[in-house]
TORPA-4810 file (N, C-alpha, C, O; in nm, 3 decimals):
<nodes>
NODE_1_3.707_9.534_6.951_3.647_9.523_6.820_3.571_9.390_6.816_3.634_9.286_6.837_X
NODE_2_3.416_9.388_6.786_3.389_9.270_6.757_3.305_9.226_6.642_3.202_9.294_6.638_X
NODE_3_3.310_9.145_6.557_3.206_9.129_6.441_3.052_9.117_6.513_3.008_9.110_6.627_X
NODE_4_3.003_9.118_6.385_2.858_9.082_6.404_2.812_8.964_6.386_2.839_8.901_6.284_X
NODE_5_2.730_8.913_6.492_2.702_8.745_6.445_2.496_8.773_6.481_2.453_8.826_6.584_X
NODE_6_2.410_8.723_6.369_2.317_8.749_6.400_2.218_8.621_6.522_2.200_8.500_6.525_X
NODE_7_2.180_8.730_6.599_2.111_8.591_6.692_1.973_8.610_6.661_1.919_8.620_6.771_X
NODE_8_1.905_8.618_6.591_1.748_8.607_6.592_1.713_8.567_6.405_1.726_8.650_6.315_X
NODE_9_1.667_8.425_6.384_1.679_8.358_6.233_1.588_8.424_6.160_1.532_8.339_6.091_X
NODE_10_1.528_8.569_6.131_1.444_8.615_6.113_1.348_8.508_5.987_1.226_8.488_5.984_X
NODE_11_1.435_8.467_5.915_1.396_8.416_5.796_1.314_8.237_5.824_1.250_8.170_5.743_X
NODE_12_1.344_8.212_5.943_1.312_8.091_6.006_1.178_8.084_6.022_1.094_7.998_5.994_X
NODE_13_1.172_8.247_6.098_0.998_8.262_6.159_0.915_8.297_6.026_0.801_8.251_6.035_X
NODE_14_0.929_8.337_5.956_0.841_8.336_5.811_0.813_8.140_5.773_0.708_8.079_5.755_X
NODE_15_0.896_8.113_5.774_0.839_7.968_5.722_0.728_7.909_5.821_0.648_7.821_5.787_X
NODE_16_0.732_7.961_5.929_0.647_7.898_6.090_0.482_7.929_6.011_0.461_8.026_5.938_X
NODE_17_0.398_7.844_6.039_0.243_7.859_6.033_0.155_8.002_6.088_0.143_8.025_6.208_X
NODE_18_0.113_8.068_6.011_0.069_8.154_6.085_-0.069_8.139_6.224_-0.172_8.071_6.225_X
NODE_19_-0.013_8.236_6.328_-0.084_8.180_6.406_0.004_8.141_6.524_-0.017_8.150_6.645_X
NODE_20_0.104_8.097_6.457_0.215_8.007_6.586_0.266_8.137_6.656_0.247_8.253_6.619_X
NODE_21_0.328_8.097_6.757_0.385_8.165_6.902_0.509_8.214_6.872_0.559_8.299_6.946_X
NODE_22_0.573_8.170_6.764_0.713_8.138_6.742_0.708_8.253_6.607_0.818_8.303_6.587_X
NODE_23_0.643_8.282_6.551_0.656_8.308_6.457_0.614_8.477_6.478_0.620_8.566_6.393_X
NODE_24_0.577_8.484_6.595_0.559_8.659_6.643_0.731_8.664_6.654_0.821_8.584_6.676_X
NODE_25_0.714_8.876_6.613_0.865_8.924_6.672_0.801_8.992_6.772_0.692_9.051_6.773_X
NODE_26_0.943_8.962_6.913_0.937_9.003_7.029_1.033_9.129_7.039_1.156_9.132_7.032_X
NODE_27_0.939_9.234_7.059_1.063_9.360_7.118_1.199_9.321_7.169_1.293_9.400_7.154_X
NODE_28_1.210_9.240_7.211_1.343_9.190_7.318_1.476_9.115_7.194_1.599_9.116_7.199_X
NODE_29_1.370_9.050_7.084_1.463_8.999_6.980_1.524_9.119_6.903_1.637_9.134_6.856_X
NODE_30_1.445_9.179_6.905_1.517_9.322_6.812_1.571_9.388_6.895_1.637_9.475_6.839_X
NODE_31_1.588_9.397_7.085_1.685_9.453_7.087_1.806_9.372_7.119_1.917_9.419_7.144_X
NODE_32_1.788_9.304_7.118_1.939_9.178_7.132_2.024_9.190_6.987_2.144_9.195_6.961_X
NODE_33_1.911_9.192_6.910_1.969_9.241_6.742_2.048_9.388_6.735_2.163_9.418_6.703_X
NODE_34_1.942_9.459_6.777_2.024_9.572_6.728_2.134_9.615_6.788_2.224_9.676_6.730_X
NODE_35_2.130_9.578_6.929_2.233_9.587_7.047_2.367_9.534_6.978_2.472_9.596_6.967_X
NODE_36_2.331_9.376_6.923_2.497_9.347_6.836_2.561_9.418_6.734_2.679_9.442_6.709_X
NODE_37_2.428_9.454_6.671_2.504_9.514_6.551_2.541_9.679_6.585_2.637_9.716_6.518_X
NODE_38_2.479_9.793_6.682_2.568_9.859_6.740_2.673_9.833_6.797_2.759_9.921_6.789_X
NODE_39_2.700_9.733_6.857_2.827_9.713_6.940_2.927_9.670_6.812_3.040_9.720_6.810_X
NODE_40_2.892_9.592_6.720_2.993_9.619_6.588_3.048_9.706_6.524_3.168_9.720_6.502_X
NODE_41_2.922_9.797_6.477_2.979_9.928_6.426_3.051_9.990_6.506_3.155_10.034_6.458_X
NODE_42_3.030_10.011_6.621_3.085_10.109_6.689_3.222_10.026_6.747_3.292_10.096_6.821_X
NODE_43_3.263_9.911_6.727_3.395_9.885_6.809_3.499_9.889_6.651_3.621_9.901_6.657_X
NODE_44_3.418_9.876_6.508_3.497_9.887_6.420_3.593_10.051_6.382_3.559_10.169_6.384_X
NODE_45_3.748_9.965_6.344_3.791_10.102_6.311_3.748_10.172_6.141_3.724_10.107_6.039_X
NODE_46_3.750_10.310_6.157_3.692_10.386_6.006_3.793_10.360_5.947_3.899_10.324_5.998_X
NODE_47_3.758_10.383_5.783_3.871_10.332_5.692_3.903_10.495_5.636_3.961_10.513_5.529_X
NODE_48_3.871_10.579_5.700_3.958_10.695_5.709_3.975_10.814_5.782_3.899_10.909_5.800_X
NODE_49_4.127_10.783_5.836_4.163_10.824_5.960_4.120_10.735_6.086_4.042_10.775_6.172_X
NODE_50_4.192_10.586_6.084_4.142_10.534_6.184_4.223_10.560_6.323_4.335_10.608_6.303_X
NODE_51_4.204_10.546_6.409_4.274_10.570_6.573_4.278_10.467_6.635_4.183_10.452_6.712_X
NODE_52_4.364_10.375_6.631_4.374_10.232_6.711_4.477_10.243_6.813_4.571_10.323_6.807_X
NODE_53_4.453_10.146_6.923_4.537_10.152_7.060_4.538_9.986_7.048_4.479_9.887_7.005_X
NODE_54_4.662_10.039_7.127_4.749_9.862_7.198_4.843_9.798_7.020_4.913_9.892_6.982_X
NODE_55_4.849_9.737_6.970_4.902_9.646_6.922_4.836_9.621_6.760_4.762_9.526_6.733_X
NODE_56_4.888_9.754_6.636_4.828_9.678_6.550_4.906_9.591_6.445_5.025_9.621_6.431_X
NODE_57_4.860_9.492_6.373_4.913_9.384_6.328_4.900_9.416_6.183_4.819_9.501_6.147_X
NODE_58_4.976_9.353_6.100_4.963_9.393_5.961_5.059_9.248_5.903_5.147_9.210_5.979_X
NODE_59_5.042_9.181_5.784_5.076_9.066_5.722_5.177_9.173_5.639_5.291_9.207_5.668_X
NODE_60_5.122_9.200_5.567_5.184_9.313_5.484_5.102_9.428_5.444_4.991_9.430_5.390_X
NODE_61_5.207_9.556_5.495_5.122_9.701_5.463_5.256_9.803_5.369_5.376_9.830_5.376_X
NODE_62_5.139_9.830_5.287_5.187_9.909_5.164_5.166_10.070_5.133_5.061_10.118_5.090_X
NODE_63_5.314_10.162_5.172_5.257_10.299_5.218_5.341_10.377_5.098_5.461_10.385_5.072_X
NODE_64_5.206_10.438_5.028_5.273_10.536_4.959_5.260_10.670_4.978_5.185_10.704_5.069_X
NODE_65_5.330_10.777_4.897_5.291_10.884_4.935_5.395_10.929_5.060_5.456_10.850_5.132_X
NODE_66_5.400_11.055_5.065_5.469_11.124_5.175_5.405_11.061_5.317_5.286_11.077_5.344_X
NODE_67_5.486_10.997_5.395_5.440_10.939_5.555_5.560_10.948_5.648_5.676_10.910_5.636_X
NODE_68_5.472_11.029_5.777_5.551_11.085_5.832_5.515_10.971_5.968_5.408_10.925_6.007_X
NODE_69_5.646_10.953_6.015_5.646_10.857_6.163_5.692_10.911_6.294_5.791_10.984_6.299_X
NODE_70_5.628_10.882_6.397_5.656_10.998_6.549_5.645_10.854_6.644_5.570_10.758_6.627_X
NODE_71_5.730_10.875_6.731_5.802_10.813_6.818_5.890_10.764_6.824_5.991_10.820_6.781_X
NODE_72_5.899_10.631_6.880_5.999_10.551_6.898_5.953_10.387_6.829_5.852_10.319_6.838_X
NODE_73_6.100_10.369_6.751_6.080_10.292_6.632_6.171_10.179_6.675_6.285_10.206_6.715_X
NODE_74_6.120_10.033_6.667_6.168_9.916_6.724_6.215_9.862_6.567_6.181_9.906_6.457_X
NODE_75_6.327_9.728_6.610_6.346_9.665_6.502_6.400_9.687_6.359_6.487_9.775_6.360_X
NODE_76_6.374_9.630_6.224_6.445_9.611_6.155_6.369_9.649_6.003_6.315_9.566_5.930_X
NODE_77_6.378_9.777_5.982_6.278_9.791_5.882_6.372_9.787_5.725_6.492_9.815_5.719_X
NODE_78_6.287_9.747_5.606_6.316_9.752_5.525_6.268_9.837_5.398_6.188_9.777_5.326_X
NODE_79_6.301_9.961_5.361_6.232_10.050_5.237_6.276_10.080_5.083_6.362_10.157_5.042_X
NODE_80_6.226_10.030_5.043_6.275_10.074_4.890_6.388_9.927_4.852_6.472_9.911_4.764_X
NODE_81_6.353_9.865_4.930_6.495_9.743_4.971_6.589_9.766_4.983_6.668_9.733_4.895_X
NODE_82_6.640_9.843_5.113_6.706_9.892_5.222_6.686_9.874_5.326_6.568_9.875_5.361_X
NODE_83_6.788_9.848_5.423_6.717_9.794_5.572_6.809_9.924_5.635_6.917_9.966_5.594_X
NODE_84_6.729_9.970_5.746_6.779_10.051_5.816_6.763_10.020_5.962_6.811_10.096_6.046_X
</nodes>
């Protein structure tokens, strides 16, 4: 999973003089652009029905509703404030 960080200041080259070298867009900047921001979307999980592997982490998660659990269950859980 990785965020998006933008590498090309689009808003930079508008202030540049017209005329300047710097202030053209280069095919290559837009695809370095778009390349990140696909590789974002696509490493993010959907917010429904997501499918994650390895290790997910949670501070605190809040499940209502009928939820059903399959496998094998580690540790020391607490529900309804009950520990089982």
């Amino acid at each position: 999973m990785s965020n998006y960080s933008k590498t090309t200041n689009f808003g930079a080259k508008n202030s540049l003089v017209a005329g300047t070298a710097d202030k053209k867009l280069d095919g290559s900047e837009f695809e370095v652009e778009f390349d990140a921001i696909q590789t974002a979307v696509a490493t993010k999980a959907d917010l429904i029905s997501p499918a994650f592997t390895g290790t997910a982490t949670a501070q605190s998660l809040t499940i209502s509703g009928t939820t059903t659990l399959a496998g094998t269950l580690a540790g020391t859980f607490t529900i309804d404030g009950g520990t089982f």
